[in-house]
C-alpha positions as CSV (number, residue, x, y, z in Angstrom):
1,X,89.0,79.0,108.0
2,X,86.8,81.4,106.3
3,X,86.6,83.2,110.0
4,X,90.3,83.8,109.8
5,X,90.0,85.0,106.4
6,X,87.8,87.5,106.8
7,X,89.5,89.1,109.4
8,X,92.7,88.9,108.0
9,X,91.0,90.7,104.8
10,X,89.6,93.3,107.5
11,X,92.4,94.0,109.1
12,X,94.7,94.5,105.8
13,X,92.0,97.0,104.2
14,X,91.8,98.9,107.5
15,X,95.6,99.3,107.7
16,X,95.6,100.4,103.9
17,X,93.0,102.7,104.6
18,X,94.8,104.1,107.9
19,X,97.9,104.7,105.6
20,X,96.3,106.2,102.7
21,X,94.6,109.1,105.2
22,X,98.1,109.2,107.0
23,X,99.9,109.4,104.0
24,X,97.6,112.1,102.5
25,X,97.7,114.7,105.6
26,X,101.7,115.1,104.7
27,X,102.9,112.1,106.7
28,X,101.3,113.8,110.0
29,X,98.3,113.4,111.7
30,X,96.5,116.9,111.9
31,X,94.6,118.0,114.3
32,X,91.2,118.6,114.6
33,X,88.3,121.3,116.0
34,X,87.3,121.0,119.6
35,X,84.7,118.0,119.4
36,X,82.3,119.5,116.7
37,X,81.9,119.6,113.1
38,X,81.8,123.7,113.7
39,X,84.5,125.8,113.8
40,X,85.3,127.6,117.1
41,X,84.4,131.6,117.1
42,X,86.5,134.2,115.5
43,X,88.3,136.3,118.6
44,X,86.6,140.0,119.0
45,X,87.9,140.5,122.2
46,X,90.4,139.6,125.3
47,X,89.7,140.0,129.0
48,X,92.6,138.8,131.6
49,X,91.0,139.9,134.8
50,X,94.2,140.1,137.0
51,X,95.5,142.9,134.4
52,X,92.4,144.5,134.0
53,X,92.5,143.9,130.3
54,X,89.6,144.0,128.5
55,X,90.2,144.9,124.8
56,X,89.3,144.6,121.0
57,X,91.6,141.6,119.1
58,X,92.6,142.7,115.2
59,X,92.4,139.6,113.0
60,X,96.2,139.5,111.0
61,X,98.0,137.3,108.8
62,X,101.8,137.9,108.3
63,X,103.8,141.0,107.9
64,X,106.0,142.3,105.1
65,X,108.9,140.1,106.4
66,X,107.0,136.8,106.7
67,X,106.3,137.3,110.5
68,X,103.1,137.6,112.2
69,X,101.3,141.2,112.1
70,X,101.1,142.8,115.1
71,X,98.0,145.2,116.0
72,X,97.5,148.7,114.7
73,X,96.4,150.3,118.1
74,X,98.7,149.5,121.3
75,X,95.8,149.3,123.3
76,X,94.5,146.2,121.1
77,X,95.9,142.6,120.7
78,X,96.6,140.5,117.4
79,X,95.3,137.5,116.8
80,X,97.2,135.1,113.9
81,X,94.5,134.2,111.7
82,X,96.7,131.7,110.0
83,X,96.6,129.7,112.9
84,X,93.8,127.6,114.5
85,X,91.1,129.9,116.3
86,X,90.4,129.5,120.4
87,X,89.0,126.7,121.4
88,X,90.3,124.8,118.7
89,X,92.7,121.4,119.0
90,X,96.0,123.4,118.7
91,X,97.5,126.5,119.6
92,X,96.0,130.1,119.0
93,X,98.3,132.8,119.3
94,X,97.7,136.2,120.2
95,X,100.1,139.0,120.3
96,X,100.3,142.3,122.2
97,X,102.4,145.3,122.2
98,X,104.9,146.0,125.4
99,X,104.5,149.7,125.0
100,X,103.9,152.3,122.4
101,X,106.7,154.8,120.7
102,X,107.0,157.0,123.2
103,X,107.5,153.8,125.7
104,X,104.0,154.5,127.6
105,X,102.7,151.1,128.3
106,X,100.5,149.3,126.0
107,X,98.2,146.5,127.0
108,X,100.8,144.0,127.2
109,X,102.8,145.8,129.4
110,X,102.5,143.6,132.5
111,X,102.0,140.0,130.7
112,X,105.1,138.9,132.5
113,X,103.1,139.0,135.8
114,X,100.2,136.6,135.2
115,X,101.1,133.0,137.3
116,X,99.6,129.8,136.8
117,X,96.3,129.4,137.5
118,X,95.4,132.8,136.1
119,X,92.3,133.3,134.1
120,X,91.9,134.7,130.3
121,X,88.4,134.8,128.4
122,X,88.8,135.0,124.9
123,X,85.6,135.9,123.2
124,X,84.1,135.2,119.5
125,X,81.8,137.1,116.8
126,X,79.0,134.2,118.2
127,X,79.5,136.2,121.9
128,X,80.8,132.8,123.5
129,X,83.1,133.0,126.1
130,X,86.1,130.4,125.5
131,X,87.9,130.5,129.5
132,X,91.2,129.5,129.3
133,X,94.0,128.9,132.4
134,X,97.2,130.1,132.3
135,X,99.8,127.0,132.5
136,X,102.8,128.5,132.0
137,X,104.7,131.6,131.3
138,X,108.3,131.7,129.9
139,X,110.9,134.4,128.4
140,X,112.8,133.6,125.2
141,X,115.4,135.6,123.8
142,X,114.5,137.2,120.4
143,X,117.2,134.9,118.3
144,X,115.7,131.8,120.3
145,X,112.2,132.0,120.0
146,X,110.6,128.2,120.0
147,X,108.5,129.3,116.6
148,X,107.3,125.5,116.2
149,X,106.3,125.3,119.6
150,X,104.2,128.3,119.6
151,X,103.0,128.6,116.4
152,X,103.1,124.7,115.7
153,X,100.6,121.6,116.0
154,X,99.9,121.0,119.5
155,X,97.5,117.8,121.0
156,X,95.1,120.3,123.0
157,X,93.6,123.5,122.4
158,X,95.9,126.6,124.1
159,X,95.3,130.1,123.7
160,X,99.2,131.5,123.5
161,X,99.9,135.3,124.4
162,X,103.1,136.9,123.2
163,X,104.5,140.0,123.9
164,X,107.9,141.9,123.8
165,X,110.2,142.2,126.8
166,X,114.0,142.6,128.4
167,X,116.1,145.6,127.0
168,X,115.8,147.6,124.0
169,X,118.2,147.2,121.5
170,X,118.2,151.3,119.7
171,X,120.2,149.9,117.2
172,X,118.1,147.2,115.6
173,X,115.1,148.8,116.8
174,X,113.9,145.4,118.8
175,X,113.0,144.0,122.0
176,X,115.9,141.6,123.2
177,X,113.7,139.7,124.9
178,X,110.0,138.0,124.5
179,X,107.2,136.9,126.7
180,X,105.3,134.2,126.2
181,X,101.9,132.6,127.8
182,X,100.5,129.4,127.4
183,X,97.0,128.8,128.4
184,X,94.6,126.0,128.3
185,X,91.4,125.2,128.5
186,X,90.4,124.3,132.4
């Protein structure tokens, strides 16, 4: 009988302890780094072979209107530093420009091409290379952009590319259209 007891007192205190820790993270269960108590590299620069893109990555936050930055040189991408970093349980998102002001293209310009299977290296301030296979690429129109599924928890580590795309609306001054690609590790 003591047996039984004993487990039942086990089993009760591990279940209070799971809720407490549950309870605590906001009633979700957050995820966390890549197998290690470090933190994966901060992003210096992006290589995606097939587009012969090989450039410098600006760390940003979030712009004036509560959106993520986007880089100060067209010829550099954006990585949101709010985010998780790559290599990291979730999704790292980097963002390019389509072209500049003059509508000569930046180094975004052909995301939409990239295919399954295609390779991008991110690599951090420690010089590791984190290789990451594209899974994926979509188009979202601006007023439908899945923000919680890009931006949002996700189960595996994914490196996430966005860039502008579609027709330019003179009025508002936007891109109707946006590209997105979702890598993951191989």
């Amino acid at each position: 009988m003591n047996r039984v007891l004993l487990v039942l007192v086990v089993l009760i205190m591990s279940s209070i302890g799971f809720f407490v820790f549950f309870w605590s993270q906001g009633n979700k269960i957050v995820p966390t780094p890549k197998e290690t108590n470090q933190r994966a590299a901060i992003p210096q620069r992006l290589i995606i072979p097939k587009l012969n893109v090989d450039t410098s990555v600006e760390s940003v936050g979030l712009d004036a209107n509560q959106r993520m930055d986007v880089p100060k040189n067209v010829n550099n991408v954006a990585w949101y530093n709010l985010g998780y970093r790559p290599g990291e349980v979730g999704n790292s998102v980097m963002a390019g420009h389509f072209d500049d002001i003059n509508g000569k293209p930046a180094v975004f310009y052909n995301l939409h091409t990239l295919k399954v299977g295609d390779d991008i290296i991110s690599i951090g301030d420690n010089n590791m290379q984190t290789k990451f296979v594209v899974s994926q690429v979509e188009e979202y129109d601006y007023n439908n952009f899945p923000i919680e599924q890009v931006f949002g928890d996700f189960p595996i580590a994914r490196l996430i590319l966005i860039t502008c795309d579609g027709t330019f609306d003179q009025a508002k001054h936007i891109y109707l259209k946006r590209t997105v690609v979702y890598s993951r590790l191989p």
